[in-house]
N, C-alpha and C positions, 0 to 999 in steps of 0.2 A: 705716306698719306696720314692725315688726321684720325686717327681712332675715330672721333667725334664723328665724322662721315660717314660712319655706317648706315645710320637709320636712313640717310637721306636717297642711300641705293637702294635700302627696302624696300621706303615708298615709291621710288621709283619704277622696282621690280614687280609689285604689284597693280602698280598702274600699266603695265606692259600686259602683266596677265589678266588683267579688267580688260583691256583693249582687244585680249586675245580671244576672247568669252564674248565678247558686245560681236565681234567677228564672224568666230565660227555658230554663234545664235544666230546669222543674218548668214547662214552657209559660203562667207565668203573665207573659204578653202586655204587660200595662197598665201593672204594677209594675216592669218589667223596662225598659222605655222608660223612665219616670220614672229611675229610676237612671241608665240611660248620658245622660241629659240632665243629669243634678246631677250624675255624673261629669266629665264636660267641664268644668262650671260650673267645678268645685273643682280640676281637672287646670291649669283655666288661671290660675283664682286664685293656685295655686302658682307658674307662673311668672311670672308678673306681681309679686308678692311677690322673690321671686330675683332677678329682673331690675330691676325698681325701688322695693322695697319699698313697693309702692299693689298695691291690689286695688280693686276693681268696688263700690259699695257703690249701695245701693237695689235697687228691684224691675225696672229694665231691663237686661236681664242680656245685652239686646242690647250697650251701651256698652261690654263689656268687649273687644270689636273694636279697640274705636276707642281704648282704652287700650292693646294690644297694639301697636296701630301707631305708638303714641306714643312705646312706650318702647322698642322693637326696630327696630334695620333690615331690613325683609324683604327676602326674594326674590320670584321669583313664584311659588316653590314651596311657600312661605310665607303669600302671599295664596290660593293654592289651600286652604292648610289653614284658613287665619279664614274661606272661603266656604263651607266643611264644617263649620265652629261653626254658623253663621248658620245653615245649613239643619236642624242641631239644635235650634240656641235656638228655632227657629221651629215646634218640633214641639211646647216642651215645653209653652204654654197649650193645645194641643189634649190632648194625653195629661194634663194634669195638671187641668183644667177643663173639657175637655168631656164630659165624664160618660157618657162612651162606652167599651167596653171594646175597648183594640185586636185587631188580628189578628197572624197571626202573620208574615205579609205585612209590616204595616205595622213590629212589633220588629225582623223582619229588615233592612230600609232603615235602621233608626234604629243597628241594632247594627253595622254596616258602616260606616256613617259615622264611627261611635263610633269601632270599631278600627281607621282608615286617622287618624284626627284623634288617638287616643289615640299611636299611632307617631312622626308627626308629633311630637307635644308632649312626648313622651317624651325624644326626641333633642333637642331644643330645649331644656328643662329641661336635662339633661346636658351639653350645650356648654357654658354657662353658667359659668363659673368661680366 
């Protein structure tokens, strides 16, 4: 991929998490999960992009862990924050295939996760020279 490309998944990333806020402020539950799950997605595409021009490509949207850890030296503070993707990625075939409408219980877990991993990945983007 283009280095250059980065910025363009930022804004993208943040347009997912604006979508996800306009959402869950109108308690629409389901749709609102969906977003901070492809937020993440595309929050990390971004730096994965910046940091080594590769992103994640196919439908296991689990491996882009395991590309983060490739191209980044972590900390543990840093493994804390890929274990907060994982427990995202892992919501998003449930809200996005299982043909259930969430609660607002379940946005909230999802959305917490979202803004302590979106912090995270914000500053990490940012370091980034």
């Amino acid at each position: 991929m283009d280095r250059n490309q980065w910025d363009q998944y930022l804004l993208a990333a943040k347009e997912y998490n604006q979508g996800a806020m306009n959402n869950y402020d109108n308690e629409l539950w389901t749709s609102a999960s969906i977003l901070f799950v492809h937020a993440a997605i595309v929050y990390t595409d971004a730096l994965t992009i910046k940091a080594g021009s590769v992103k994640s490509a196919g439908d296991d949207h689990g491996l882009i862990i395991y590309l983060v850890e490739q191209i980044l030296s972590l900390s543990s503070e840093d493994k804390k924050a890929l274990n907060r993707l994982g427990k995202i990625l892992g919501e998003k075939s449930k809200v996005s295939y299982g043909g259930k409408v969430y609660t607002k219980k379940q946005a909230d877990k999802i959305k917490m996760d979202f803004n302590r991993y979106q912090t995270w990945i914000t500053a990490k983007i940012d370091s980034i020279a």
